[in-house]
N, CA and C of each residue as an Amber inpcrd file, in Angstrom:
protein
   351
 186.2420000  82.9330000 111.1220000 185.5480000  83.2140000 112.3660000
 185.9690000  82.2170000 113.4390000 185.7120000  80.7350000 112.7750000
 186.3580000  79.8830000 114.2680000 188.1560000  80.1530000 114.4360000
 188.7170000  80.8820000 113.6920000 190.0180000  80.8660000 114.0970000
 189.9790000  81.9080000 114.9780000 189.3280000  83.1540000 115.0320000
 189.2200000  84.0590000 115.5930000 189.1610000  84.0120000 116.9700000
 188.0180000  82.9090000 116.8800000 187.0780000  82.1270000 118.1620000
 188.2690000  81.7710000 119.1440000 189.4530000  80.4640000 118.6970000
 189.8990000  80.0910000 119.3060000 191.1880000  80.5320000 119.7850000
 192.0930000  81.7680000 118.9430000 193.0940000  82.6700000 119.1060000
 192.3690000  83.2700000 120.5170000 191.3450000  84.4870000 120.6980000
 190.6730000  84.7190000 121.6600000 190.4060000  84.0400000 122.5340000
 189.9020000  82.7890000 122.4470000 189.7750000  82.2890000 124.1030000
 191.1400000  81.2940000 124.5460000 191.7960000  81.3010000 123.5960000
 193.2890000  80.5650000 124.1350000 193.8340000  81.9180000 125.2520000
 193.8170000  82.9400000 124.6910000 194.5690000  84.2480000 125.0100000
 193.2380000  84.3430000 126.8280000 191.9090000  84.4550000 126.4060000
 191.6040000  84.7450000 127.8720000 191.8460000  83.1080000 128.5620000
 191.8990000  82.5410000 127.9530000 191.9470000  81.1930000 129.1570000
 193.4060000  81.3360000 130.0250000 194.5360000  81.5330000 128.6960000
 195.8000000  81.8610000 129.2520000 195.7150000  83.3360000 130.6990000
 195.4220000  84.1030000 130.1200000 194.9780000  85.0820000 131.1570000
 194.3890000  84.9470000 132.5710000 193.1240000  84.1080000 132.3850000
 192.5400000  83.6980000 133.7550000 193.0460000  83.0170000 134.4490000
 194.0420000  81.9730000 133.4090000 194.8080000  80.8820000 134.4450000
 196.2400000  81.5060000 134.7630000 196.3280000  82.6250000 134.4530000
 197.8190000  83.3900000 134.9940000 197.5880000  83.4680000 136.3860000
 196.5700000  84.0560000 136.7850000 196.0450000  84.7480000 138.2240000
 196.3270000  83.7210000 139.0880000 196.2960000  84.4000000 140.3210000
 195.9500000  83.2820000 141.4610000 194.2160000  83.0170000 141.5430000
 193.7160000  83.6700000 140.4100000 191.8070000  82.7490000 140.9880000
 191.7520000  83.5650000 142.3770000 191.4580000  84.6890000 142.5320000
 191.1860000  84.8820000 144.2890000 189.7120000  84.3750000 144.7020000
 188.8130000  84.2140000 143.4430000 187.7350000  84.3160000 143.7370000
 187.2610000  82.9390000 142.6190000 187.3170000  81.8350000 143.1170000
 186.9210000  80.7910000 142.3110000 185.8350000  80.6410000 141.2140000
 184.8920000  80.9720000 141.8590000 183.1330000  80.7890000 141.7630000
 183.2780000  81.6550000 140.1620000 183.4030000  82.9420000 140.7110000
 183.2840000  83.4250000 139.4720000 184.2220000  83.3990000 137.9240000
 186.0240000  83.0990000 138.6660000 186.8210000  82.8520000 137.4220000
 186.3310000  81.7410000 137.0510000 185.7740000  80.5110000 137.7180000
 185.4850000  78.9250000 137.1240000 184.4240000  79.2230000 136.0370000
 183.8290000  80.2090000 136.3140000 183.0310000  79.8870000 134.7210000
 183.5770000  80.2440000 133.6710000 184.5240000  81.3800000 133.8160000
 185.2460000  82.1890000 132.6200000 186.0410000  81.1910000 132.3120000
 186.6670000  80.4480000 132.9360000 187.5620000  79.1440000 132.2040000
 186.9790000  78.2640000 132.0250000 185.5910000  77.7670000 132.2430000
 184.2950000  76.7900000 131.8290000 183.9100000  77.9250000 130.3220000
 183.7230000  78.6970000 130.2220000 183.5230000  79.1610000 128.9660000
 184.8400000  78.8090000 127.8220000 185.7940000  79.6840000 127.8930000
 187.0310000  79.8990000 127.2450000 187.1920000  77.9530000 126.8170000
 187.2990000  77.4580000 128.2780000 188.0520000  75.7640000 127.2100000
 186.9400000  74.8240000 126.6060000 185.4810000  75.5780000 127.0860000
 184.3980000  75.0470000 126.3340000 184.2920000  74.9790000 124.6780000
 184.6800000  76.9960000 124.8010000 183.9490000  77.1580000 123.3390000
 185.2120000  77.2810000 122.7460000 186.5530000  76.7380000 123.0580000
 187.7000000  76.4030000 122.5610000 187.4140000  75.1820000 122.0340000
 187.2260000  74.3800000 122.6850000 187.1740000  73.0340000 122.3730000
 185.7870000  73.0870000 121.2420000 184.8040000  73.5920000 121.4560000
 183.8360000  73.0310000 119.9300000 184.0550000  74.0430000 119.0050000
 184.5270000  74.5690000 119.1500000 185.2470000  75.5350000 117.9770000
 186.0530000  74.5370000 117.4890000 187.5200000  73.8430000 117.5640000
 188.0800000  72.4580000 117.0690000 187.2830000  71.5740000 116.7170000
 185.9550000  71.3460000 117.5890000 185.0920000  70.4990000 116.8250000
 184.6290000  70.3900000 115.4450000 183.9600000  72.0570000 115.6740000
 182.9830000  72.3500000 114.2600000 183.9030000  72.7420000 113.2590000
 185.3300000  73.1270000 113.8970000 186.1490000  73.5450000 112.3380000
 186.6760000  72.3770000 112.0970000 187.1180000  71.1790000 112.4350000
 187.2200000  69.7360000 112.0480000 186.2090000  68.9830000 111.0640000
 184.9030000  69.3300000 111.7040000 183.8460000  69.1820000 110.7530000
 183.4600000  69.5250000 109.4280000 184.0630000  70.5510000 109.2830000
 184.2480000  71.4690000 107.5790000 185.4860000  70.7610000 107.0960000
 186.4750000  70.5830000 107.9170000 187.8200000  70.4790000 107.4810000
 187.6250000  69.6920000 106.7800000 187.2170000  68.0970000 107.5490000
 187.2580000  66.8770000 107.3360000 186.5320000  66.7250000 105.9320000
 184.9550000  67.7330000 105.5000000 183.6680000  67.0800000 104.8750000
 182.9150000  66.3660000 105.4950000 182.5820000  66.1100000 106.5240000
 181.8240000  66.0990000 107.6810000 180.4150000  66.3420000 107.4790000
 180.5720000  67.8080000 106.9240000 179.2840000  68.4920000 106.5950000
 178.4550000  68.2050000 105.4720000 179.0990000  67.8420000 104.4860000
 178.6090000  67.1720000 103.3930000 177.8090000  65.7880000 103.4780000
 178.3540000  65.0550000 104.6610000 177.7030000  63.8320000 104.5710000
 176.5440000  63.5850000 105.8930000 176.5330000  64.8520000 106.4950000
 175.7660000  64.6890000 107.4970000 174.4600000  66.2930000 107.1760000
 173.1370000  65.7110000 107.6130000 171.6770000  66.4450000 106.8410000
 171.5560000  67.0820000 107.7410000 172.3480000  68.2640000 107.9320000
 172.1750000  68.8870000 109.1050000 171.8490000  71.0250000 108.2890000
 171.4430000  71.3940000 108.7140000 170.9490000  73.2030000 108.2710000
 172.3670000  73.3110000 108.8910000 173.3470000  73.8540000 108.5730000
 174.5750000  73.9830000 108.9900000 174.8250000  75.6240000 109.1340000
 173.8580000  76.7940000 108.3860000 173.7600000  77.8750000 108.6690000
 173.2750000  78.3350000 110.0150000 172.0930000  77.5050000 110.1970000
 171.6590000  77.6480000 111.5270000 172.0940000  76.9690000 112.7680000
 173.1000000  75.8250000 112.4590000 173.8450000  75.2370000 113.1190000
 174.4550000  76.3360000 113.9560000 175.3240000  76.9170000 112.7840000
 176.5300000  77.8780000 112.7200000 176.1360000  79.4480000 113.8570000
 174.9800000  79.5610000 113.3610000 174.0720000  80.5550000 114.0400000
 173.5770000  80.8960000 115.2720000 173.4020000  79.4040000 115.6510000
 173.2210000  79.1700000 117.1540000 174.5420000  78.5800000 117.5860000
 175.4880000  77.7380000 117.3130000 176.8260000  78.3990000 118.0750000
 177.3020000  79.1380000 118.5730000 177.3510000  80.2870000 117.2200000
 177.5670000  81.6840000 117.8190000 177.1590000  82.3110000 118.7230000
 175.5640000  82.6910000 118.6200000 174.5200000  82.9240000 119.3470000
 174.9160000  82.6120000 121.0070000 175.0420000  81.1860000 121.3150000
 175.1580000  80.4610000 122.2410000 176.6090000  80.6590000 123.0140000
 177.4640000  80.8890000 121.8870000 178.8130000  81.1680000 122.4780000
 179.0640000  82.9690000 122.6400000 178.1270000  83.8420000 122.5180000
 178.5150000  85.4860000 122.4410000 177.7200000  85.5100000 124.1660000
 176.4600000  84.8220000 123.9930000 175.5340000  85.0670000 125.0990000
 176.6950000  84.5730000 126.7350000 177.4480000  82.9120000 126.1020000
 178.0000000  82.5250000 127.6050000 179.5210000  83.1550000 127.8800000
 179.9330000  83.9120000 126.5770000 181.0230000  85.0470000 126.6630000
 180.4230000  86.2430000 127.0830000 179.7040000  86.6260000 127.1400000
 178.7770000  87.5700000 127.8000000 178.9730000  87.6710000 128.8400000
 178.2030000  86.7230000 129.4960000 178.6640000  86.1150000 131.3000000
 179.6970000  86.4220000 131.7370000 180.6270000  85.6200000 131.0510000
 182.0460000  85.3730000 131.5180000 182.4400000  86.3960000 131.5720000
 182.7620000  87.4890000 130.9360000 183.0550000  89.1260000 130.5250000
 182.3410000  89.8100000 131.6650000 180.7570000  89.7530000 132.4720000
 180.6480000  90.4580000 133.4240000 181.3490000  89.5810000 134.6610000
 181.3730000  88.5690000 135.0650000 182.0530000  87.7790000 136.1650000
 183.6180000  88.4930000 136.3020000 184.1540000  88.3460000 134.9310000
 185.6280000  88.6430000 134.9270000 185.6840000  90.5040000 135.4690000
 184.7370000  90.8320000 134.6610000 184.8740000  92.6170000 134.9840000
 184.6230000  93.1600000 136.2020000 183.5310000  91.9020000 136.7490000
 183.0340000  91.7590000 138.4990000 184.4090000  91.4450000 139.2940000
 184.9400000  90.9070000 138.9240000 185.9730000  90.0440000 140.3080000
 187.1990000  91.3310000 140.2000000 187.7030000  91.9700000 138.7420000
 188.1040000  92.6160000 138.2320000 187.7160000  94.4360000 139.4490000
 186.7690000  94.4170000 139.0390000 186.2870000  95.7780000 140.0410000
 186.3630000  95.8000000 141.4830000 186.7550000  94.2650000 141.8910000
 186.8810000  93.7790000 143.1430000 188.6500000  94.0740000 144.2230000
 189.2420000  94.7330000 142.5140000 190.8230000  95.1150000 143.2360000
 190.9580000  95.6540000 144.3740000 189.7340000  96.1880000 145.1940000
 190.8610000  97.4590000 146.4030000 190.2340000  96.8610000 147.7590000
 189.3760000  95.8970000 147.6960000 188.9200000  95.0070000 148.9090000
 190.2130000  94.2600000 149.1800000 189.9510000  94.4210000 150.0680000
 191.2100000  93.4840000 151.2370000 190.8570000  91.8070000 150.7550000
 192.2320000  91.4780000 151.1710000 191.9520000  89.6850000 150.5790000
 190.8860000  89.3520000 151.9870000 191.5650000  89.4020000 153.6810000
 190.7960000  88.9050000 154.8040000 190.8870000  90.1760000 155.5180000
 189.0310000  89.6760000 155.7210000 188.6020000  90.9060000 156.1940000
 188.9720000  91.2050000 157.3180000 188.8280000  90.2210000 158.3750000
 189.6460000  90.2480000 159.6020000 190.8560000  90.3330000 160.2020000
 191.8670000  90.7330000 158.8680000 193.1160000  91.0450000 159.2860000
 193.6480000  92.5620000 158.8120000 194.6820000  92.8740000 159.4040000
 195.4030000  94.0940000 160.2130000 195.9150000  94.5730000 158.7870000
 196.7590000  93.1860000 157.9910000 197.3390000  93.9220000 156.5900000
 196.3370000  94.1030000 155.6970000 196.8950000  95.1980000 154.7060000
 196.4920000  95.9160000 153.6750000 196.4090000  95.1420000 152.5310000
 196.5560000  93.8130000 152.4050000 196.5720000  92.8230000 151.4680000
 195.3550000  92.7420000 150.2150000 195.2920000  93.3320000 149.1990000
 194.4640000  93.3850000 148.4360000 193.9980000  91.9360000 147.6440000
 192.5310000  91.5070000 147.5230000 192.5950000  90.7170000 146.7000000
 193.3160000  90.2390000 145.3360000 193.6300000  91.4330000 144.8580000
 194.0220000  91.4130000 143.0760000 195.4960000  92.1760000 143.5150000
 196.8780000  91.4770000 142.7780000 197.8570000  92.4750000 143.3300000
 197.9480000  93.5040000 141.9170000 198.7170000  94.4350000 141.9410000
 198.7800000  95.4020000 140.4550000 198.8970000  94.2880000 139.1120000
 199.6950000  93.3690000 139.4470000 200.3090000  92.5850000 138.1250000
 198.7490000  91.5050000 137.3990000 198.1650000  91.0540000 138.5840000
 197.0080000  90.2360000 138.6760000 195.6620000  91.1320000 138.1420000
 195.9200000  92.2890000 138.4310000 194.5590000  93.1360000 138.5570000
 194.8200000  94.0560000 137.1370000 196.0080000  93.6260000 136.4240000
 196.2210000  94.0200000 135.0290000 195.6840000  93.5590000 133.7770000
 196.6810000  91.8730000 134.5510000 196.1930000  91.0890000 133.8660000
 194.4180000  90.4720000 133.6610000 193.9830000  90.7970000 134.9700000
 192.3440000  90.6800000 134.8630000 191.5900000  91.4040000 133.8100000
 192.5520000  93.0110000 133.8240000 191.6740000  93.7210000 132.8190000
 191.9150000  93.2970000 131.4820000 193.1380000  92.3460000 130.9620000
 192.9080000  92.5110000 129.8310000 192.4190000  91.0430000 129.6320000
 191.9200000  90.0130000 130.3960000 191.0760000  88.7960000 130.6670000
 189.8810000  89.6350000 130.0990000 188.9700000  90.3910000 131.1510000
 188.0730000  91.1530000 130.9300000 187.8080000  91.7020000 129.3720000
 188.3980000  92.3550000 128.5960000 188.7900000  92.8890000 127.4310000
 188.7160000  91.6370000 126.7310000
C-alpha cells in the first residue's frame, strides 16, 4: 500500500509541476498534498523497514488507519482543486485583453487531466 502511495503521488506531483501553475492557490495545495503524503509515506515505510515498530508502544493498526484516512480525505481536496482549475481550460488567461489566450494550453490542460485522475 505505501508503495502504491508513493508511485502515485510521485506521478501527480511530477504532473502538477509539469504545468505552468496558471492558478497558484489552488495547484499549491495539490503539491502540498502529493510531497506531503510522499514524504510520510518514506517515513512510516522506514518505520516497518527499520523495526521501529517493534520497539515503539504505539496501536500501529490504527496508526495505519488514520494515515490513510487522513491522506484519502487531503487527496480528496487536491483531486477537486486539480479537477477545478482543470474545468477552468476555455477562460481566457487576461480578461482584459484582445487575445484568445487560454489559461490551460491543449498540452497543459492534458496533462491536468491526468494530474486530476
Amino acid at each position: 500500500v505505501f508503495l502504491s502511495l508513493q508511485l502515485f503521488g510521485t506521478i501527480v506531483w511530477i504532473l502538477v509541476a509539469s504545468t505552468q501553475i496558471p492558478l497558484p492557490l489552488l495547484q499549491g495545495w495539490v503539491m502540498f498534498v502529493a510531497v506531503t503524503a510522499w514524504f510520510l509515506s518514506i517515513v512510516f515505510l522506514s518505520v516497518f523497514l527499520f523495526g521501529y515498530a517493534n520497539r515503539v508502544a504505539v496501536n500501529w493498526n490504527q496508526a495505519d488507519f488514520i494515515f490513510h484516512g487522513a491522506t484519502f480525505v487531503c487527496y480528496f481536496g487536491a483531486f477537486l482543486l486539480q479537477a477545478a482549475t482543470t474545468s477552468l481550460h476555455y477562460f481566457p488567461r487576461n480578461f482584459n485583453s484582445t487575445t484568445s489566450e487560454t489559461i490551460l494550453s491543449g498540452r497543459e490542460y492534458n496533462i491536468s487531466i491526468a494530474a486530476s485522475v
